[in-house]
TORPA-4810 file (N, C-alpha, C, O; in nm, 3 decimals):
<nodes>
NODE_1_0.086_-0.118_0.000_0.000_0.000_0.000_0.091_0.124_0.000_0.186_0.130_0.078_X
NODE_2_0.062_0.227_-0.088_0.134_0.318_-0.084_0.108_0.425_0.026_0.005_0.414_0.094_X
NODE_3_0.213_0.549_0.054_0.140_0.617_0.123_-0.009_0.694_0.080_-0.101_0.711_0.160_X
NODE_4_-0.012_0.738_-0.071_-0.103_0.831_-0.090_-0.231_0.719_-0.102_-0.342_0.771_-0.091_X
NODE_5_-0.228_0.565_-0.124_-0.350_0.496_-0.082_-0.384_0.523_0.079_-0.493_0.562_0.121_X
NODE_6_-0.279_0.495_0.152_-0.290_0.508_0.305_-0.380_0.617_0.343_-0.495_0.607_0.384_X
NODE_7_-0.307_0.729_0.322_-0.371_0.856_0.333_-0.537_0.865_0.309_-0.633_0.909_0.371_X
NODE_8_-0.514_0.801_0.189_-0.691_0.805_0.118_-0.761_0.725_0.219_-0.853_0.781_0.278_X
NODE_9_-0.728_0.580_0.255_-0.790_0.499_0.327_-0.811_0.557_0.467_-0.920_0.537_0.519_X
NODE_10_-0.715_0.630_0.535_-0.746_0.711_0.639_-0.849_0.829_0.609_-0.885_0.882_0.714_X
NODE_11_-0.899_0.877_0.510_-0.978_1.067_0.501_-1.073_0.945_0.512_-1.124_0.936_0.624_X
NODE_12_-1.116_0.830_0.408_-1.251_0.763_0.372_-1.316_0.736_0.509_-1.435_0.759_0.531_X
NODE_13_-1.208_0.670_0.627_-1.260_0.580_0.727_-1.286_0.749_0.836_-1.384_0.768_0.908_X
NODE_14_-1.204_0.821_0.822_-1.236_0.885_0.913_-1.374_0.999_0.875_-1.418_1.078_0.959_X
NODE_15_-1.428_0.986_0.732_-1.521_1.028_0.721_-1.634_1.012_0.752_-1.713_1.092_0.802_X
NODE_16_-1.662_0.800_0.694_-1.694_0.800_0.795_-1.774_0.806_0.939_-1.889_0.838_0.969_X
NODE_17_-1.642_0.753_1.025_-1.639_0.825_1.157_-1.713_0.898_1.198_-1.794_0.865_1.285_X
NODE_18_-1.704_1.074_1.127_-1.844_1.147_1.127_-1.965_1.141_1.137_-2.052_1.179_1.216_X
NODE_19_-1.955_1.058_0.988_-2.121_1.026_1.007_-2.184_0.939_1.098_-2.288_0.964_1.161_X
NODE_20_-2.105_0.816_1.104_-2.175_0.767_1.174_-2.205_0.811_1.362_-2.283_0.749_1.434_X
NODE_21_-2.125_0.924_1.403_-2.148_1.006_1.491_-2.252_1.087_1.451_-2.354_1.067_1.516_X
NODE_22_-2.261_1.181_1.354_-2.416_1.278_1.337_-2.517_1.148_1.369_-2.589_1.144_1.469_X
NODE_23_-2.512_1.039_1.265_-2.647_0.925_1.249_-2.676_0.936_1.454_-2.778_0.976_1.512_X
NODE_24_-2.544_0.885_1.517_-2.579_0.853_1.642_-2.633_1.006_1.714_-2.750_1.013_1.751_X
NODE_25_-2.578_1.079_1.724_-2.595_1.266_1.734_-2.760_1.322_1.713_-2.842_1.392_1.773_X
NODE_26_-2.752_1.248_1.595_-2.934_1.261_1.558_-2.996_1.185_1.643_-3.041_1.247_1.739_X
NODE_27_-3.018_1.060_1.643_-3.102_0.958_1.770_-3.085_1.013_1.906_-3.180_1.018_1.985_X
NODE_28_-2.965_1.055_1.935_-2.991_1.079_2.083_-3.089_1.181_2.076_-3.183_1.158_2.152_X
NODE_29_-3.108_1.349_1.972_-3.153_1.457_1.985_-3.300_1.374_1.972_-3.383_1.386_2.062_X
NODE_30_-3.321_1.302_1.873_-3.491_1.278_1.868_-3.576_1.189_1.971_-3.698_1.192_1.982_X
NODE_31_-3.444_1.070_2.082_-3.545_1.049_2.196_-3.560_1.184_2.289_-3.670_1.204_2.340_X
NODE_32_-3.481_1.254_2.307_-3.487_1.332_2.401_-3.605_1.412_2.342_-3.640_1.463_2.448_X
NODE_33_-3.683_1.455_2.261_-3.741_1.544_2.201_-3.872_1.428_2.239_-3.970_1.467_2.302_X
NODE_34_-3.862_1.319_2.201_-4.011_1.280_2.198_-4.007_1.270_2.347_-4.117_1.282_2.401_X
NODE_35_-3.880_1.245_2.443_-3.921_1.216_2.596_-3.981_1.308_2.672_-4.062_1.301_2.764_X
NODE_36_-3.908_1.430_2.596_-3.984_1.564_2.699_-4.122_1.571_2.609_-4.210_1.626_2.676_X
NODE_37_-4.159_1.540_2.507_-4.320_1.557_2.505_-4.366_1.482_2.558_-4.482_1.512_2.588_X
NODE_38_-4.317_1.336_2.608_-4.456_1.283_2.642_-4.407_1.333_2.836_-4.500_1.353_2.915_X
NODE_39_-4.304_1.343_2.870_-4.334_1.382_2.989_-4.416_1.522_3.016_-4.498_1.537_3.107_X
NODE_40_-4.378_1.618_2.919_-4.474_1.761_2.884_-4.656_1.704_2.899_-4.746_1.747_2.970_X
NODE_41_-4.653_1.608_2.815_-4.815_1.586_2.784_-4.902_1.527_2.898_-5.025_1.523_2.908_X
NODE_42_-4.755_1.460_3.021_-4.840_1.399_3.110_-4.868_1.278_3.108_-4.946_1.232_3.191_X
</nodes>
């Protein structure tokens, strides 16, 4: 493997990384959103 594959294989995986943090980033924001409505609603 060369370096400039290396490199590439590192930006791809650490991209990624990202997302699959926002994907998780998003779920946490939308239980918390439906938890305080239904605790809001009673």
């Amino acid at each position: 493997m060369t370096p400039e594959e290396r490199a590439e294989f590192y930006r791809r995986r650490r991209q990624k990384n990202w997302a699959v943090l926002g994907a998780l980033l998003a779920l946490v924001v939308l239980f918390f959103f439906i938890s305080a409505a239904r605790v809001l609603r009673g």
